[in-house]
Structure formats: C-alpha cells, structure tokens
N, C-alpha and C positions, 0 to 999 in steps of 0.2 A: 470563401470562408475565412474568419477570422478568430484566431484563439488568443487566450489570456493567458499562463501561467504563474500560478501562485508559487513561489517558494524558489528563490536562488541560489538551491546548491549544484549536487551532483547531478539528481535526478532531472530538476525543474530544465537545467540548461542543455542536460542531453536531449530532453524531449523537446525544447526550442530548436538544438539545432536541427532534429528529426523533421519538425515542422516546417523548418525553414527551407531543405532540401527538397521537398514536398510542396515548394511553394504555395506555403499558408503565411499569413501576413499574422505575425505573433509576438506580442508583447509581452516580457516579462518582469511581474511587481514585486520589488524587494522592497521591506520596509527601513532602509538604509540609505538616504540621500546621494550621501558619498558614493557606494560601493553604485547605487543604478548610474551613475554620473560616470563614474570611470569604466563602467562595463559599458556603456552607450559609447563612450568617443574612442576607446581601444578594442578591436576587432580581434579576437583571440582565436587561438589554432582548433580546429580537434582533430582528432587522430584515432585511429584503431578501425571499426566496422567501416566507416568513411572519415575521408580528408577533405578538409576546408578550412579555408579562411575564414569566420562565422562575423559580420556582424549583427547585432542584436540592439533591439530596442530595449531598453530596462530601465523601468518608473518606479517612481516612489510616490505615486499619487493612485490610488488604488481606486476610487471611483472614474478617472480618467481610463485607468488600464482596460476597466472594463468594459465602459461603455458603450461602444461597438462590435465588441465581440461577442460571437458567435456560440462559444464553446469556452468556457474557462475550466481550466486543469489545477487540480489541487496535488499540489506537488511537494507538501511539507511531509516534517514527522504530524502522526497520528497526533499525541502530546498537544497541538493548538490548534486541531481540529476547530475547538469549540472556539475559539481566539476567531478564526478563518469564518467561520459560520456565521458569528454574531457580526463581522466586521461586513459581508456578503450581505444579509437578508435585504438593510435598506437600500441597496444600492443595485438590487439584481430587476433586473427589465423584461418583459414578458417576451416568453418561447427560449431565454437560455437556457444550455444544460451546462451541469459541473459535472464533471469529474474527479472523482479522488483515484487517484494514481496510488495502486497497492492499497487501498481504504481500509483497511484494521478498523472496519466497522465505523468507515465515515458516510457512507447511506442511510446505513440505518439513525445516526447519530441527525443527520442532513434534515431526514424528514422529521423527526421529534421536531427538531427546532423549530424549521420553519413550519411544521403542520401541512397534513395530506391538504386539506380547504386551502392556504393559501397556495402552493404549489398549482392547485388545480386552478385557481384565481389566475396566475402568473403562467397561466399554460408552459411550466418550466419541467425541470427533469432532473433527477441527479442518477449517478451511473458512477460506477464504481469496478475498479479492475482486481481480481484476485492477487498477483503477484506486482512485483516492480517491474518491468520489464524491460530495464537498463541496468549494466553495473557498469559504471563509469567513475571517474576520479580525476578530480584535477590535479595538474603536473604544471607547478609557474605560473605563465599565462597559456595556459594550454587544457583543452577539455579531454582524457583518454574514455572512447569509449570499447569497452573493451566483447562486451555480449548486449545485442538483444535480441527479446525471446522471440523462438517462431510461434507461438501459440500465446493468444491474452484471452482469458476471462472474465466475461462483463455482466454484473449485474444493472438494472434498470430499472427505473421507478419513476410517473408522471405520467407526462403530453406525450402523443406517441409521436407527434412531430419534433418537439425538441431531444426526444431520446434519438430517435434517428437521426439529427446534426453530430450527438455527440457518438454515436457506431461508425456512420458514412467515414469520421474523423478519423477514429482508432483505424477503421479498416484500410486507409492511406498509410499510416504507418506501420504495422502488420503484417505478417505472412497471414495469418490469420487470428479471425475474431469471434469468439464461438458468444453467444446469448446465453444465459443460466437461465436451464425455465422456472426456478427460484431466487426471489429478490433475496434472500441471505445467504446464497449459494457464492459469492465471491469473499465476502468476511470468510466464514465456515471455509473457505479452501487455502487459504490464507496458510503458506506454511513455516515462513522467518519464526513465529513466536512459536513454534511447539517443538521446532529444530533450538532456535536458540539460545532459549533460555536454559532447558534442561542442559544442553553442552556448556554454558558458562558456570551455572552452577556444580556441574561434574569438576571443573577445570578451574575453581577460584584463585587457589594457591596459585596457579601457572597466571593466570590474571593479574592478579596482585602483587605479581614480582615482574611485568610486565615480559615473560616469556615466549620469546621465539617458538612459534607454531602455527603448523595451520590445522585449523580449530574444528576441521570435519572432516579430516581423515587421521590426523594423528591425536584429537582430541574428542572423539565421538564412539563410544564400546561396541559393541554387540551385545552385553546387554544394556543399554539404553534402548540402542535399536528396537528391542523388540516389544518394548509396550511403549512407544513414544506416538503410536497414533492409534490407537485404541480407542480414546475415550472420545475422541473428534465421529467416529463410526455409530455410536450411540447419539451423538444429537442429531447427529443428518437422518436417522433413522426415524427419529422424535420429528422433524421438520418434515417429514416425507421430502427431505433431499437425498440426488443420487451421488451415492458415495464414491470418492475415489484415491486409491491408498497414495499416500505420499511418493512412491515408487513411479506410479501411472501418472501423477500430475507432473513431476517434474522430467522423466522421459517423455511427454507429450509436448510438454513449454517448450524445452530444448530440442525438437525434432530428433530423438535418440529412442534409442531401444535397450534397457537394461530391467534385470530380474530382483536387483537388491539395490538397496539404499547406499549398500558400502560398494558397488560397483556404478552407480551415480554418481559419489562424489567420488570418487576415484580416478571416474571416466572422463568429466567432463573437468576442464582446466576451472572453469568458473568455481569450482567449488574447491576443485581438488589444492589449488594455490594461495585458495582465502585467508589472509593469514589472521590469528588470534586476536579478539582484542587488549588493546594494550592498558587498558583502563576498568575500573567499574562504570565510568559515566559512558558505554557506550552504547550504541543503539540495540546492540542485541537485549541490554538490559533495560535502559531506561525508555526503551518505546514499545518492545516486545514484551514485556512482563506487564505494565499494565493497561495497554491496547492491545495484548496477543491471549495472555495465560488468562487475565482477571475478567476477561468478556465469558471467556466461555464457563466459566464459573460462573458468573451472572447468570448465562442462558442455562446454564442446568439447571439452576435453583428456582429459574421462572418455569421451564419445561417440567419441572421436575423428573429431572434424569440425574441420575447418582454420575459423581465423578468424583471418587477419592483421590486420585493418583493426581489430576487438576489442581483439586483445591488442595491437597497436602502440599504439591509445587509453589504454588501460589503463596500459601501461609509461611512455608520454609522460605522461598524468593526474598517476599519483604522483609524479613526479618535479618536473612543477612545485607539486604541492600537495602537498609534503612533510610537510605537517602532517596527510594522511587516513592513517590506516594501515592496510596490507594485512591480510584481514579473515580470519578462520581459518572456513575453508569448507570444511572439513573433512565438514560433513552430505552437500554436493555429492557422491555416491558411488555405484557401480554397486551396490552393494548395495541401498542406501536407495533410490533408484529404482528398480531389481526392485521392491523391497516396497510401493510404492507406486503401478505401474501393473499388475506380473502382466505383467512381460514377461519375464524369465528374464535380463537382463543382467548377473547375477552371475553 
C-alpha cells in the first residue's frame, strides 16, 4: 500500500512517520519547494510514543505525490479545504480514497465538489475521521509526538473497495477503528470547535495579553461546562445519529474512564498541560469558529432545529474576531445530505 499526505505540519508528519514505522511507502506534499527539499535530504528525529530516525520523502509536485498512491490523507486546517479539493479532483485516478484527518466537515465538503456521479465514475471514496488523532509538535529538527488516540472514528462515503483501502490503512495505525453507521456522524462528533471556541472567547483578555495558562483546566468554568454540548444533541437527534456526550467520546479516544469533563481534562496530561493560546490567530479561533461553530449553524437552519446558544456564539465569535471570516458553506444542503445518507431530505 501506498499513501500520500497532504499538509506538512504537526499533524501531516506525525502520521508519515506513523506510516512509515508501519511500513507504508509514504509521500509527503508541501506546497513549498525549499522546505520539501530540505525535509527530503535531512532525516529528522521523533521522539515521545516512539523513537526514530525518520527519513521522509517530501514533494512539492502534487500530481507526482499522488499518483501511485493508494490512500491520500488530507492533513491540513479545515480553512483550505476547498484550496485541497479543487487542486485534487483533476488529478485523482480511479479506486483512490482521501482521507481528511479530523475533517471539520471535509466529507461532506468532498462530495459537494466532486459530485456523488463522478465519485461513482472514479469508483473512488472519501472517508473522514472525527478527532485529530495526534498531538505532536515540533522541537528544532525534531518531531515530539506526545499522544495517539486509542480509538478513531471514520465516516465513509463511495466504492466500497476504495473505502476499505482507506479503513484496512487507519486500522494499521490504530488500537482501533470504529465505522459510523452515519456519513455525518464524524463532522457532528467533531469536539475541538464546541470546546474551543467558547473557552477562547471566555478567556479573551488572557489571550490578548498573551497569558500564561492552560486553557482547559484553569481557563474552562463549570458553567460553561454545562450547556457546551447541548445543542450538538438536538441535531444528532434531527439526523437519526446516535449520540454521544463529550465525556463518552473523549474517555473512549483516550482508553480512560471518567464521569466529568472537568475530571477529563484534569485526568488526562493531554489536555490537562495544554497550554493557552498566545494569540487571536490561533487554531482554536481561526479554524474552529468557522469550520467547527458556523457548520452547525448551517445544519440547523437546513435541518431546521433551533440552536440559539450556537448561533448567539457564532454572531458574538465574528464580531469580536473580526479578522475570521464567514466561511461559504454553501456544501451544507438538504440536497448533498439526501445524497449522502439516503434519507430523502431533498
């Protein structure tokens, strides 16, 4: 088997090297000449879950990167999605699947584009995982990777041959791989954007003075906690998806057992050390507010399910961070849902 990965940061390289230890023959495409140039001829460390020496193949010619492979993993922010998409469709070769890694509704985005007809043409597949399933960080020339999860969930859409290249894949690197028997069951479980934004916006002043903390145990209330996933329970309900509280998914991920959110992140180092962002441009804001908060505002107003507490976030969100802009969600549609569950909502 042969994989591709999109996107040369944290995520893209920790799953290279995941692959590589795995013995999958894996190419990674950064749109950066230089940086794929020096990451090809110098062999950098990683360190933390395992240790190695990693080299890596890393191109800057993206119809090369992919055209043997088997499985291409979208490993960007959500944010150029549609960039990744449009750059993919002419260059994708019949029975591949994609992947989006953590997909903030890059499935559903996937098929809009390319369309259920050609997909079905291209006997191809896109699949998509609920969470990140890495938090890693580079340190110099060095990859730290510090957790990955025991548990990934995968949504699936296409050829049922090319969706099985891209499971068989995940479930190599994996404790395990659970199937959603609903295609929008991996966006919808998705839980960075309903933790992070409300905690950034709790926490601005500490943001903007770039304050020392970590931002989900000493910057997360108890009341926050307790309507922060509420309104996610009303659209799974609207989907006939089966629901599951913030609590239950992320003591599952993480092989743990715990009864609160605040003994979650308390419990577990990954969260409990996280520390604040030091900026407003950072991920919890500018990829979480409008590929995390503004989707499911979308899906209400198509489902028609009421979500005040959503779109009051959302409306207050942009307006103090006037620099994210409102995201053209236009895939969001009773149409492209029809097509992608077989429920008749067109």
């Amino acid at each position: 088997m042969k994989a591709t990965i999109i996107g040369a940061g944290n995520t893209g390289f920790a799953c290279a090297a995941d692959l590589a230890r795995h013995h999958i023959t894996t190419t990674v495409y950064s749109r950066d000449p230089a940086k794929a140039a020096k990451l090809t001829e110098n062999p950098f460390a990683i360190t933390g879950r395992f240790t190695t020496t990693q080299p890596l193949n890393v191109s800057s010619d993206l119809a090369a990167s992919i055209q043997s492979a088997d499985v291409i993993i979208v490993a960007t922010w959500a944010n150029v999605h549609t960039t990744v998409i449009d750059a993919l469709r002419p260059l994708i070769h019949r029975g591949q699947a994609i992947i989006f890694l953590n997909g903030n509704w890059g499935l559903l985005q996937a098929v809009a584009a390319f369309t259920p007809a050609w997909l079905a043409e291209k006997r191809g597949s896109i699949l998509e995982t609920s969470g990140m399933p890495y938090v890693a960080q580079w340190q110099d020339h060095s990859l730290h990777i510090s957790e990955i999860k025991a548990k990934v969930t995968v949504s699936t859409y296409g050829a049922k041959e090319a969706s099985i290249k891209g499971i068989n894949l995940l479930k190599q690197l994996y404790a395990q791989v659970i199937e959603s028997p609903n295609i929008l069951q991996a966006s919808l479980s998705a839980l960075n954007p309903i933790i992070h934004v409300p905690v950034s916006l709790f926490n601005l002043s500490r943001i903007e003075h770039a304050a020392s903390f970590h931002i989900l145990t000493d910057g997360l209330s108890s009341a926050a906690r307790a309507y922060i996933d509420d309104e996610r329970k009303h659209l799974a309900s609207a989907l006939h998806i089966p629901y599951s509280s913030i609590v239950h998914q992320l003591a599952t991920q993480w092989g743990t057992d715990f009864d609160t959110l605040r003994e979650v992140f308390h419990g577990l180092p990954t969260y409990r050390d996280l520390p604040a962002p030091d900026s407003l441009q950072s991920r919890f804001i500018v990829e979480d507010l409008p590929f995390g908060i503004d989707p499911l505002v979308k899906l209400g107003e198509v489902l028609g399910v009421s979500l005040p507490y959503s779109e009051k976030l959302a409306a207050f969100a942009h307006a103090v961070f006037d620099q994210v802009p409102e995201p053209d969600l236009g895939f969001i549609n009773a149409e492209t849902i029809a097509a992608v569950q077989g429920t008749g909502l067109a």
